[in-house]
Biopython code that builds the backbone (N, CA, C, O; Angstrom):
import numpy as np
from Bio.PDB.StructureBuilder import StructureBuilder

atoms = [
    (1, "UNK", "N", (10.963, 43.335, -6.635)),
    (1, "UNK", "CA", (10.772, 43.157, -5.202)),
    (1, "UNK", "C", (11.569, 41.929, -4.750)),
    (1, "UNK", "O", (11.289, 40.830, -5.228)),
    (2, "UNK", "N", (12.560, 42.070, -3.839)),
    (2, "UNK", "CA", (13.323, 41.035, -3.311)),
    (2, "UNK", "C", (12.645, 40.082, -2.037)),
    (2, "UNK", "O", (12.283, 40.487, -0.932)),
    (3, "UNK", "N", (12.613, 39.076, -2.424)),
    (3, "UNK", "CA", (12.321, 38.041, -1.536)),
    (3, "UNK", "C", (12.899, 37.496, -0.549)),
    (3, "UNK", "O", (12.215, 37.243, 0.442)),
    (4, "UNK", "N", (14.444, 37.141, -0.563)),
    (4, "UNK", "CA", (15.037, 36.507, -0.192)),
    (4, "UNK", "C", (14.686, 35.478, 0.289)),
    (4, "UNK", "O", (14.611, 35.290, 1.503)),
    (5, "UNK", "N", (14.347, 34.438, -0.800)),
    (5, "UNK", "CA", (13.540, 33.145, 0.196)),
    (5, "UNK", "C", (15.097, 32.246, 0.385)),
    (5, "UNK", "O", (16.183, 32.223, -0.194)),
    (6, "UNK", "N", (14.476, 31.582, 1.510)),
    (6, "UNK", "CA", (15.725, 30.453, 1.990)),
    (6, "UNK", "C", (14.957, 28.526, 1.999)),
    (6, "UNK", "O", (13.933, 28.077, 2.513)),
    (7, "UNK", "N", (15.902, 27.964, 1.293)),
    (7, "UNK", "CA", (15.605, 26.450, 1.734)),
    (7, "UNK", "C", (15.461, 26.423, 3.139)),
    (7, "UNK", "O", (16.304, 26.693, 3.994)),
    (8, "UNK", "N", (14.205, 26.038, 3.280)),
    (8, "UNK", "CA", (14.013, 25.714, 4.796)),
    (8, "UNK", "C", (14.421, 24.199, 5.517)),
    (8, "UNK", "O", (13.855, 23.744, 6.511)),
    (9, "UNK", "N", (15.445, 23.594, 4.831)),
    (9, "UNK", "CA", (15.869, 22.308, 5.176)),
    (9, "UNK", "C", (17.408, 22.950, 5.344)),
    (9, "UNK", "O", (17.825, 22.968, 6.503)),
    (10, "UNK", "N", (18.079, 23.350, 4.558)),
    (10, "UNK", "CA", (19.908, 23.907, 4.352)),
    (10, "UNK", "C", (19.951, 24.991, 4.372)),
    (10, "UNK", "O", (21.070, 25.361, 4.015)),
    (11, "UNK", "N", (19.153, 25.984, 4.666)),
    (11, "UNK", "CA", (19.064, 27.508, 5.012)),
    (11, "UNK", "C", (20.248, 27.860, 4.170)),
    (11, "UNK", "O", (21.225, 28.425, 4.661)),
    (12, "UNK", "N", (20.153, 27.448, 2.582)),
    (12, "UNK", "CA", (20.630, 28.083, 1.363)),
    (12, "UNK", "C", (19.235, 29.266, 0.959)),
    (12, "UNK", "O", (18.012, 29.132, 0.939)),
    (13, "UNK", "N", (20.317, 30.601, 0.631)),
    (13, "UNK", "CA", (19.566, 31.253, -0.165)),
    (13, "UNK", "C", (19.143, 31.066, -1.560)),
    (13, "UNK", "O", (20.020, 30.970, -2.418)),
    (14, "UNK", "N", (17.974, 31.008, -1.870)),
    (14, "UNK", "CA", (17.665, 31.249, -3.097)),
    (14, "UNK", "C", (18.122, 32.164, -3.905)),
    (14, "UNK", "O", (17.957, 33.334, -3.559)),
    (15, "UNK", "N", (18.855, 31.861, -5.262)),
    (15, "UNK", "CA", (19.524, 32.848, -6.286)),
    (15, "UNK", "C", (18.104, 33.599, -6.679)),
    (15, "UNK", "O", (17.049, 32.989, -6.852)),
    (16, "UNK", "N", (18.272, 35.101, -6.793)),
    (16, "UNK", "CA", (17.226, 35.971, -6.852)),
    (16, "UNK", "C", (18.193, 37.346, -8.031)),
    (16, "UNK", "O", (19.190, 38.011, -7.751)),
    (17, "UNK", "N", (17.428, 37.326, -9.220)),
    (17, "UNK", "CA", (17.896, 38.610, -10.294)),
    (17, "UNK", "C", (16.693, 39.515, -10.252)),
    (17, "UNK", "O", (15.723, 38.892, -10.683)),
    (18, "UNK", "N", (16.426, 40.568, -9.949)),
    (18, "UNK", "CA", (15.652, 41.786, -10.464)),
    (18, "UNK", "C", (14.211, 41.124, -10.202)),
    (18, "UNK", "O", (13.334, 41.060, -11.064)),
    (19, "UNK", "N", (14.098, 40.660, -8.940)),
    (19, "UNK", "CA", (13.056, 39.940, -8.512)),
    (19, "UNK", "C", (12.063, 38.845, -8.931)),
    (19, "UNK", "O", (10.908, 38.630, -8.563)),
    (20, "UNK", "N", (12.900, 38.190, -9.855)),
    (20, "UNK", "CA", (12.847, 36.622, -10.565)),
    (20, "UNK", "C", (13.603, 35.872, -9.570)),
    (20, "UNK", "O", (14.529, 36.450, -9.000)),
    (21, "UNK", "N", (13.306, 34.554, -9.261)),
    (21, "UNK", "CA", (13.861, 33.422, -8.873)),
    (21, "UNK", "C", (14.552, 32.857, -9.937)),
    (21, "UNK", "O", (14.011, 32.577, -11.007)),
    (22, "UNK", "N", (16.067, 32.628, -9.612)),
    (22, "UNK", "CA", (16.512, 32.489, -10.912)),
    (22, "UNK", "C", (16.973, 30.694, -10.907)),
    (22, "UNK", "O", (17.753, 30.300, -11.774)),
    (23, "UNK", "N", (16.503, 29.876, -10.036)),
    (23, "UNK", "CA", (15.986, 28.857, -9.751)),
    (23, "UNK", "C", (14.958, 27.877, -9.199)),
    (23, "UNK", "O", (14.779, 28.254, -8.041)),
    (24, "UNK", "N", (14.396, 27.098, -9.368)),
    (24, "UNK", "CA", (13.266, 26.467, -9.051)),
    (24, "UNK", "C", (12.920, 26.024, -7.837)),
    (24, "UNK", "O", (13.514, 24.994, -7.517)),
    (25, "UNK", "N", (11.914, 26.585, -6.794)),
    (25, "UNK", "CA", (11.669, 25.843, -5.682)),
    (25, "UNK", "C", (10.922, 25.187, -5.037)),
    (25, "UNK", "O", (10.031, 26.036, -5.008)),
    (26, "UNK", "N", (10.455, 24.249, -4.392)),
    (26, "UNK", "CA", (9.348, 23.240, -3.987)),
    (26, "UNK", "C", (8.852, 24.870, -3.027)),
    (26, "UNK", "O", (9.549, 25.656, -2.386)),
    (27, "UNK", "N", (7.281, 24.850, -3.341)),
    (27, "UNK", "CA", (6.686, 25.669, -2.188)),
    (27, "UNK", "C", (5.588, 24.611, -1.640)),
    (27, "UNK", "O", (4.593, 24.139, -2.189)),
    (28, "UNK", "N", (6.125, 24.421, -0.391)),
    (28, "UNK", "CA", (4.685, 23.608, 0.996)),
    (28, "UNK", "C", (4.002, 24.434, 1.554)),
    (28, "UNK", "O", (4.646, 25.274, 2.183)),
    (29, "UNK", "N", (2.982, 24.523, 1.569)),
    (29, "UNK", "CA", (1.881, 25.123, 1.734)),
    (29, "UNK", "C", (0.722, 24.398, 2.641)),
    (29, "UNK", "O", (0.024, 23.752, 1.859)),
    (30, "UNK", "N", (0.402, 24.300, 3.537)),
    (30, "UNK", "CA", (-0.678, 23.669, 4.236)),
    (30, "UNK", "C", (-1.725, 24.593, 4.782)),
    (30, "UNK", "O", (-1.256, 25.677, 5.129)),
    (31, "UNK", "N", (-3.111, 24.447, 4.965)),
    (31, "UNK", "CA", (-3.669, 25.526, 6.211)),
    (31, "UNK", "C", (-4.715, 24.299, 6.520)),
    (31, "UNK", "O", (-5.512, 23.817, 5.714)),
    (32, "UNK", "N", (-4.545, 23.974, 7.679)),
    (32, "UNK", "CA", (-4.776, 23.011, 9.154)),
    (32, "UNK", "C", (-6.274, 23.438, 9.296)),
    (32, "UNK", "O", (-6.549, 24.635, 9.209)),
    (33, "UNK", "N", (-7.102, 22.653, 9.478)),
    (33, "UNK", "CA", (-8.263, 22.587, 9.514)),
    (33, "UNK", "C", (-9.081, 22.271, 10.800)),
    (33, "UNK", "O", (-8.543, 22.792, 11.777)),
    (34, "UNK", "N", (-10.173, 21.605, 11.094)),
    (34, "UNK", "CA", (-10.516, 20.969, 12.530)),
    (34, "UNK", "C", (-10.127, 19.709, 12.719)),
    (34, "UNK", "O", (-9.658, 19.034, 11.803)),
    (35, "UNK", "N", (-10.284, 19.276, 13.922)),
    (35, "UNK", "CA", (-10.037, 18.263, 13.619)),
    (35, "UNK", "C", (-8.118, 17.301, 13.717)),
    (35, "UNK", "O", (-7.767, 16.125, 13.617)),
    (36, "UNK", "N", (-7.261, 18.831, 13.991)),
    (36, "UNK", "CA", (-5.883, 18.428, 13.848)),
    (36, "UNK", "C", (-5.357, 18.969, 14.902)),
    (36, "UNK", "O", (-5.846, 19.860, 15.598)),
    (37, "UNK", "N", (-3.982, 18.233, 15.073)),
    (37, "UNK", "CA", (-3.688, 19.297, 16.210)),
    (37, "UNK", "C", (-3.025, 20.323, 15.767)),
    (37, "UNK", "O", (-2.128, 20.410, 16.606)),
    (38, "UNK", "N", (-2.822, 21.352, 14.842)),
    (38, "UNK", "CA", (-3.226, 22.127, 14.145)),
    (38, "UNK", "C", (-4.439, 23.527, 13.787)),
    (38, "UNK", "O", (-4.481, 24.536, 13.083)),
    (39, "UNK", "N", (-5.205, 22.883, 14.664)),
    (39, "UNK", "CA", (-6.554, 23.574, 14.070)),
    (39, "UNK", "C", (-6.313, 25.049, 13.973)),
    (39, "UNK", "O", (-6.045, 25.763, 14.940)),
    (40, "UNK", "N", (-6.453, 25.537, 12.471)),
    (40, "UNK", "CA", (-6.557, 27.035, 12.267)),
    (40, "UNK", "C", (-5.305, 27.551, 11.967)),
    (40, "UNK", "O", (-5.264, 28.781, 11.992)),
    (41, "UNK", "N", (-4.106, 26.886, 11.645)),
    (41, "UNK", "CA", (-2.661, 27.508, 11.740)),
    (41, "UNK", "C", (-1.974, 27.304, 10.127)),
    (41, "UNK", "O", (-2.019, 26.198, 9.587)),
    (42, "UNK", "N", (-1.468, 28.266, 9.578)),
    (42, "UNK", "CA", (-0.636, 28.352, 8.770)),
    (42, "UNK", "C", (0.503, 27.810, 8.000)),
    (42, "UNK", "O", (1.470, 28.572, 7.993)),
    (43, "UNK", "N", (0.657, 26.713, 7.355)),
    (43, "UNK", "CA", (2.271, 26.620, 7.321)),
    (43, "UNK", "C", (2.804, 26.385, 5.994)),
    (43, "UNK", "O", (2.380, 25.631, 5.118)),
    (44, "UNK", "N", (4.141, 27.414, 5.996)),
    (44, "UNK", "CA", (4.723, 27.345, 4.317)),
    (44, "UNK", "C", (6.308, 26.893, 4.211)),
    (44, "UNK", "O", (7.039, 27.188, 5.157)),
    (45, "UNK", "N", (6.444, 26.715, 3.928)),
    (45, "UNK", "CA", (8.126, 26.162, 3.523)),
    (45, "UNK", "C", (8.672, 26.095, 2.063)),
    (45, "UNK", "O", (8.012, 25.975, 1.031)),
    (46, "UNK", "N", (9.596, 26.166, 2.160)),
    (46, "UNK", "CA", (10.733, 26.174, 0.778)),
    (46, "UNK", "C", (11.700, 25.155, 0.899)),
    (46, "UNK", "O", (12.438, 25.005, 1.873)),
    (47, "UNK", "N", (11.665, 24.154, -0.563)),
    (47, "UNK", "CA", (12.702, 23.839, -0.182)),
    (47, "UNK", "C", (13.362, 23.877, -1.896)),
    (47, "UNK", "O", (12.812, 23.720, -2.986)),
    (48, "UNK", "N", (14.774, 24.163, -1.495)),
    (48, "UNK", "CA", (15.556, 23.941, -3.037)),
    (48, "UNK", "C", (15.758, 22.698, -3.299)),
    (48, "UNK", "O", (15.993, 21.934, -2.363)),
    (49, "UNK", "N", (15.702, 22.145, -4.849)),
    (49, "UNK", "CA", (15.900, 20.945, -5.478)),
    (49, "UNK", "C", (16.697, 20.050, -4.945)),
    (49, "UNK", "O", (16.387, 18.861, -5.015)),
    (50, "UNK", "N", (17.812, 20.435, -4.345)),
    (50, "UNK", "CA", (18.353, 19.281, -3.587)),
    (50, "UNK", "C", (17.801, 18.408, -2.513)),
    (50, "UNK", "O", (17.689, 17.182, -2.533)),
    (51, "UNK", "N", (17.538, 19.085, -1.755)),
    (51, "UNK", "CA", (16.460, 19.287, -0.278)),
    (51, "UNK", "C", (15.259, 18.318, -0.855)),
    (51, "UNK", "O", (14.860, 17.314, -0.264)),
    (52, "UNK", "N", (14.736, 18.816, -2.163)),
    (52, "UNK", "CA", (13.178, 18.160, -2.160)),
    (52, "UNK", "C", (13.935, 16.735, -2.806)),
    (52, "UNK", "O", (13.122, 15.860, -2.511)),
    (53, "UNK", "N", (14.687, 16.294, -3.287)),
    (53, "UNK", "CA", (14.865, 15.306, -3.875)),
    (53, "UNK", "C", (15.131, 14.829, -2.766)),
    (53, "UNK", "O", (14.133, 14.271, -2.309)),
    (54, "UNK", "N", (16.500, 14.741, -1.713)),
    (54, "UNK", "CA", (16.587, 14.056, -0.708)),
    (54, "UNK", "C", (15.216, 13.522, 0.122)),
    (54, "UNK", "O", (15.200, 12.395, 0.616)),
    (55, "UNK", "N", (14.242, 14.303, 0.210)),
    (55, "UNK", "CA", (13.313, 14.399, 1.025)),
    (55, "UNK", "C", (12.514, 13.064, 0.489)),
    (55, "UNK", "O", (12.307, 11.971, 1.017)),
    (56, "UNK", "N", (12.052, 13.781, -1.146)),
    (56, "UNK", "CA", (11.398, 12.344, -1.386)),
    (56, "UNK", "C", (11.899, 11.001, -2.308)),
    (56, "UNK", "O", (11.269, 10.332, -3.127)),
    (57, "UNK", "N", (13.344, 10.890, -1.809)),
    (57, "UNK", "CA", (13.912, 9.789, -1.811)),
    (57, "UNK", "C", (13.861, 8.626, -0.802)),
    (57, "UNK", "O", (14.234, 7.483, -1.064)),
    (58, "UNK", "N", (13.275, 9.103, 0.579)),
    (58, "UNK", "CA", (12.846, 8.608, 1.881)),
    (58, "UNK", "C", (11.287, 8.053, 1.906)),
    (58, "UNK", "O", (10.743, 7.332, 2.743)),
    (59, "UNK", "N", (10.758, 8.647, 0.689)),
    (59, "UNK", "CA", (8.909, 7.905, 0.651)),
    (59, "UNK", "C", (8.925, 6.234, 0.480)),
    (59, "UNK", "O", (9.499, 5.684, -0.460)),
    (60, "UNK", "N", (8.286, 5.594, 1.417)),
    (60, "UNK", "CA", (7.756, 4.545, 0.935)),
    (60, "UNK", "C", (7.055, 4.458, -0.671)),
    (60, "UNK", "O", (7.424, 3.755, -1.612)),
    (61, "UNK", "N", (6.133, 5.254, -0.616)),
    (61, "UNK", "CA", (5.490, 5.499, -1.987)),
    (61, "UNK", "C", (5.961, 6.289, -2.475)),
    (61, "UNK", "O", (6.123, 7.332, -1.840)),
    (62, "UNK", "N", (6.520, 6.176, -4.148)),
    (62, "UNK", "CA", (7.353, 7.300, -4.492)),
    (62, "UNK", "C", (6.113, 8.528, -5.326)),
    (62, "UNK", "O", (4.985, 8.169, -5.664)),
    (63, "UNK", "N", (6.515, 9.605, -5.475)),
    (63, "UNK", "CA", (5.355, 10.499, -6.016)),
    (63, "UNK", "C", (5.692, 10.273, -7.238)),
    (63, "UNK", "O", (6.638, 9.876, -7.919)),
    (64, "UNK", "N", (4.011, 10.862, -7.348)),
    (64, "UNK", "CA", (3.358, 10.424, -8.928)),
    (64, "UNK", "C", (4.079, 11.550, -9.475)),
    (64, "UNK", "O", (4.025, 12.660, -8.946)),
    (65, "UNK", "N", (4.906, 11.251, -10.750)),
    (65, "UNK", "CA", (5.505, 11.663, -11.527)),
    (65, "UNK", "C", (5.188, 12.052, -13.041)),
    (65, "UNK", "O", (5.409, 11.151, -13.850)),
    (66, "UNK", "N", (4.509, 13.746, -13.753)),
    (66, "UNK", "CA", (4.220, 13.237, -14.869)),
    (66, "UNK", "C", (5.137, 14.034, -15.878)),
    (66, "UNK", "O", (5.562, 15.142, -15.552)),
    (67, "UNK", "N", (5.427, 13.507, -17.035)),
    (67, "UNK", "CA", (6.005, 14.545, -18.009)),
    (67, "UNK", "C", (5.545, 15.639, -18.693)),
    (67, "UNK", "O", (4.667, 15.352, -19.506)),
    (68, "UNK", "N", (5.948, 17.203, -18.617)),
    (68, "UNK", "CA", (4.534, 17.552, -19.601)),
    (68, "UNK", "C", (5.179, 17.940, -20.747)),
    (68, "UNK", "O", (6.377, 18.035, -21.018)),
    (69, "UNK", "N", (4.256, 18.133, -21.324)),
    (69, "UNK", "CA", (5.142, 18.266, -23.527)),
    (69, "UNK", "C", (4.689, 19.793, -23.120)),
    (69, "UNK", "O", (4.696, 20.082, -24.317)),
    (70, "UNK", "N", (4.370, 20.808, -22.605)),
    (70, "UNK", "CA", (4.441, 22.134, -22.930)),
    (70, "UNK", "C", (4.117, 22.923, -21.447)),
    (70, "UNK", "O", (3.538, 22.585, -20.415)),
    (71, "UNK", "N", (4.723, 24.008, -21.855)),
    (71, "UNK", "CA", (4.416, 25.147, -20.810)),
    (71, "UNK", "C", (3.680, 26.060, -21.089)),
    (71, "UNK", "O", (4.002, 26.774, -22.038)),
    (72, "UNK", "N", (2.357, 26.359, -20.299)),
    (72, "UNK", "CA", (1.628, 27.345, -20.456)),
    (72, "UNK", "C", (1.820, 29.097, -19.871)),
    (72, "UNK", "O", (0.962, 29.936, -20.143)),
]
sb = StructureBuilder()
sb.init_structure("model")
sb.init_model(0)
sb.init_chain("A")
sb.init_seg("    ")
for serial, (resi, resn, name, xyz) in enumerate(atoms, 1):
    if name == "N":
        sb.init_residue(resn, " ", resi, " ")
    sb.init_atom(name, np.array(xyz, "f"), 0.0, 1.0, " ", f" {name:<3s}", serial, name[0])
structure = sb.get_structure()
């Protein structure tokens, strides 16, 4: 099943084989609660590795970073 997802920062397509992502992508995901101006709304985004690195190269606080020794 083809996706065609796009970086939602450089509206690059994502490389896609036989409906594998054949690269890695940040998925943002939020759902807005009470209380926001927001309340009740949806929101998802993509971004490819370039995109997310630029992005959080701009944090005051840099993200917590961990190594892992295996894949499950």
């Amino acid at each position: 099943m083809k996706r065609n997802i796009q970086c939602n920062a450089c509206g690059r397509k994502i490389k896609e084989e036989n409906g594998l992502l054949r690269e890695d992508i940040f998925e943002g995901k939020k759902e807005w609660g009470y209380f926001s101006r927001n309340d009740l709304k949806v929101d998802t985004f993509y971004l490819c590795e370039d995109c997310y690195d630029k992005l959080i190269a701009n944090f005051l606080i840099p993200v917590k970073r961990e190594d892992k020794l295996e894949v499950l």
